[in-house]
C-alpha positions in Angstrom: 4.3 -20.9 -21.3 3.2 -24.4 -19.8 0.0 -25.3 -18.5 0.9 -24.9 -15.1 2.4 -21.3 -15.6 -0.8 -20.5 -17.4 -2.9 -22.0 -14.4 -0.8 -20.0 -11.8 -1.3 -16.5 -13.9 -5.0 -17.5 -13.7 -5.6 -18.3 -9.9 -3.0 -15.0 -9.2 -5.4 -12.7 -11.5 -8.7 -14.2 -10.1 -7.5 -13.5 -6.7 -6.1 -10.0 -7.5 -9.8 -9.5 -8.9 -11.1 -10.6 -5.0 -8.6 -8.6 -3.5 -9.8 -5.4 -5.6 -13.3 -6.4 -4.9 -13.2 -6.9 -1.4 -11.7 -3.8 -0.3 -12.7 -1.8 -3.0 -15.9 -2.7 -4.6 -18.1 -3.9 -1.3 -17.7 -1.8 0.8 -19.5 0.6 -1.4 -22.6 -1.2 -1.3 -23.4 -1.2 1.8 -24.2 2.0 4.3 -21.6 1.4 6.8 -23.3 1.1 10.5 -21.2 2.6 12.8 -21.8 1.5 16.6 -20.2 3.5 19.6 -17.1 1.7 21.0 -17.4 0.0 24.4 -15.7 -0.1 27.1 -14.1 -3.1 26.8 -13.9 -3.8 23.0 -10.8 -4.1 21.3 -8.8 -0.9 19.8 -5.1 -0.2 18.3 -3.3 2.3 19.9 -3.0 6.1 18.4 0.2 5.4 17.0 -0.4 2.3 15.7 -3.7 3.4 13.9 -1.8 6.8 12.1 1.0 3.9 10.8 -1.5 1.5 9.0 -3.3 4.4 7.9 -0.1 6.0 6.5 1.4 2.9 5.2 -1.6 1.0 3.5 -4.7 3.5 3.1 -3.1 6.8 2.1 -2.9 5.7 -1.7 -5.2 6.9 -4.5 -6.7 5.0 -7.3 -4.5 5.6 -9.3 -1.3 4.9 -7.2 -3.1 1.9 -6.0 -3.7 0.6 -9.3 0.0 1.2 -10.2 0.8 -1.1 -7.0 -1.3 -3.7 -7.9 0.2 -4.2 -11.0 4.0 -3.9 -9.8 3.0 -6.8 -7.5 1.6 -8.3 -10.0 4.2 -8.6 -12.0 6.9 -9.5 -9.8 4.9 -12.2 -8.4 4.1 -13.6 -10.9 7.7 -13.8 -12.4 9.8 -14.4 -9.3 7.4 -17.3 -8.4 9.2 -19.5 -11.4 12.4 -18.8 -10.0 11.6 -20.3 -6.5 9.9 -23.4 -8.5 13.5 -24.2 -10.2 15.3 -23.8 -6.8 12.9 -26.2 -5.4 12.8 -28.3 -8.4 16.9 -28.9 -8.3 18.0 -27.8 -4.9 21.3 -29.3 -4.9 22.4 -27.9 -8.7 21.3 -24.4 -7.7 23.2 -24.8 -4.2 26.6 -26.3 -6.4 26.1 -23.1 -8.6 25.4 -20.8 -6.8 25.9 -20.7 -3.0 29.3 -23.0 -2.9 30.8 -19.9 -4.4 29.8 -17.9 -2.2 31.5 -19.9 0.4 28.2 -20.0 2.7 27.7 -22.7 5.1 24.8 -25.1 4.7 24.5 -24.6 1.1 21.5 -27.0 0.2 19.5 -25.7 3.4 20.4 -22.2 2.0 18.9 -23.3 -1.4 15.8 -24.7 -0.2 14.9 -21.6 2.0 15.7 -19.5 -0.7 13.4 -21.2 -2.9 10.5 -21.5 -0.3 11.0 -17.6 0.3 10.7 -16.6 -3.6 7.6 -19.1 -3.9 5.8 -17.6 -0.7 7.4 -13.8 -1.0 5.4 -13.7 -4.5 2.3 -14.7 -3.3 2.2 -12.7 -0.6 2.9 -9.6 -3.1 0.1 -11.0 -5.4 -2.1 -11.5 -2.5 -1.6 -8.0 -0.8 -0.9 -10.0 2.2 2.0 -9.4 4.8 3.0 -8.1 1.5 6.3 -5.9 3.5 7.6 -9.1 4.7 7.0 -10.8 1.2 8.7 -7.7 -0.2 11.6 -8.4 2.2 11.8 -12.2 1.7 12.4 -11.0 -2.2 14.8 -8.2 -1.5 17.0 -11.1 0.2 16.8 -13.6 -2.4 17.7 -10.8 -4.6 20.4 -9.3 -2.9 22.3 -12.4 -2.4 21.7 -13.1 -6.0 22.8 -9.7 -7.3 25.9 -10.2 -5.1 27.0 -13.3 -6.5 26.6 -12.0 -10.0 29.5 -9.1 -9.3 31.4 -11.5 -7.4 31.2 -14.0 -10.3 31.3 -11.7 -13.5 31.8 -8.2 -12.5 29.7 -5.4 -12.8 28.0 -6.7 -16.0 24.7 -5.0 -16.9 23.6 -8.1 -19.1 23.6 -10.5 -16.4 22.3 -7.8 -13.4 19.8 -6.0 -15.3 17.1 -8.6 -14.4 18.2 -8.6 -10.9 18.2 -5.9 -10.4 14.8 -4.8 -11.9 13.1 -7.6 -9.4 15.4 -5.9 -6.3 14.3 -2.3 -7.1 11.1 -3.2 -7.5 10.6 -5.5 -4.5 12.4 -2.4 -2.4 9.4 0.1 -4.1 7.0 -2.6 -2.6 8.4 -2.2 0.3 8.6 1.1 1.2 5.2 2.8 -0.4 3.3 -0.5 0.6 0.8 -2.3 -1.2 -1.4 -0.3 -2.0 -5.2 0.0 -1.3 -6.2 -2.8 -3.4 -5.0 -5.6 -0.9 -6.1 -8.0 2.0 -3.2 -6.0 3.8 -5.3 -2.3 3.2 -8.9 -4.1 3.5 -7.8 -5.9 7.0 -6.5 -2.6 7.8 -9.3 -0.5 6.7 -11.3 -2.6 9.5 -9.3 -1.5 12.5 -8.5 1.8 12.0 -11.0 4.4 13.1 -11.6 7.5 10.9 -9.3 10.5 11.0 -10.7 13.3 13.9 -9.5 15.3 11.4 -10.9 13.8 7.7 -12.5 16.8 6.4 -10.5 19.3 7.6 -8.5 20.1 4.5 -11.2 19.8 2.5 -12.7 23.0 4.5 -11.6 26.5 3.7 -9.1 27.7 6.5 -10.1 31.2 8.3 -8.2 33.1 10.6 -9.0 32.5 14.1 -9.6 35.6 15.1 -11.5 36.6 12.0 -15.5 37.8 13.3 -18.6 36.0 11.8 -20.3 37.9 9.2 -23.5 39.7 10.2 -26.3 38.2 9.0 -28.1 40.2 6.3 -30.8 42.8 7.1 -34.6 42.3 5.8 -35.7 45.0 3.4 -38.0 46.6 6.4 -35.0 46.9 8.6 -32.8 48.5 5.9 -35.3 51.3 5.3 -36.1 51.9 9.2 -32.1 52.0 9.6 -32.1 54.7 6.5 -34.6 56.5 7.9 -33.0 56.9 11.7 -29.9 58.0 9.9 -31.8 60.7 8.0 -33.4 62.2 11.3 -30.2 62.4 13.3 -28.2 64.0 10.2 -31.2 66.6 10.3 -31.4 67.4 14.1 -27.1 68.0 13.9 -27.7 69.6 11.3 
């Protein structure tokens, strides 16, 4: 690995390590202060609010820690691939999209190196992180495509391909996870659930009656006694 590569593994791991500390680790030390909405202050919609919630905060630890590193390591490996399409844009467009027969083929080239370079720091960053999981699923789909076209369905030469394009799809659809600017930005405009606690409460019938409340020990024996006297004057 070259200096460089070792320098980019070092700035993408020290800004995971923000990442995970700004939305994870602050927040906890600090009481949040939470001030009555105004009138006029800005809010997201309903629907909006229950998506970002859904897609971005839903995640446990443990999920989330599983993200992080799937990002991680796509990132970090597909970022080299858009480097060498930038670095010769003309031999990858010769190689690669001539055969395809697509117009512009050195425009084609550059975008798709700009779009693995950026797509895979926006996964390391956990930012926009669905559209840099769709910038990769693009790269990767054209790629995987010109692999069948060119050698068939050959597991040697797809295998890679298609572990970045499964991946990148995973990203895609469960989201980034907690730990990322995406969730922490997020976490910041959604308002807490009506509803938070409610399955952590015991559910009771709603027409079930309220328990009475339990009798003192004076009112127990005055209640004995009354029941005595009136079981003696049937009697």
């Amino acid at each position: 690995m070259t200096t460089p590569a070792l320098m980019e593994a070092f700035v993408a791991f020290l800004t995971a390590t923000v990442a995970l500390w700004f939305v994870a680790i602050a927040p906890r030390q600090s009481q949040p202060v939470v001030a009555a909405p105004s009138a006029g202050a800005f809010s997201l919609s309903p629907l909006l609010q229950h998506g970002l919630r859904t897609y971005l905060l839903r995640h446990g630890v443990a999920a989330s820690i599983g993200l992080l590193a799937l990002r991680l390591a796509i990132g970090l490996m597909m970022i080299h691939h858009g480097q060498d399409k930038l670095a010769d844009p003309a031999g990858f467009a010769a190689n690669y999209v001539v055969p395809l027969h697509l117009p512009f083929p050195l425009l084609l080239a550059r975008m798709a190196g700009y779009a693995e370079v950026l797509g895979s720091w926006m996964l390391i960053l956990g930012v926009l992180a669905p559209l840099g999981a769709l910038a990769l699923i693009g790269t990767m789909g054209v790629a995987a495509y010109h692999h069948i076209l060119t050698s068939g369905l050959n597991i040697y030469v797809l295998e890679l391909v298609v572990l970045y394009l499964g991946g990148s799809v995973a990203l895609l659809l469960l989201g980034p996870g907690r730990y990322a600017f995406d969730a922490g930005i997020a976490a910041g405009l959604v308002e807490p659930g009506p509803t938070a606690n409610a399955e952590e409460a015991p559910l009771m019938p709603a027409n079930t009656a309220a328990a009475p409340a339990a009798a003192s020990p004076g009112q127990s024996t005055g209640a004995a006694l009354a029941a005595t006297g009136v079981a003696v004057g049937e009697a």
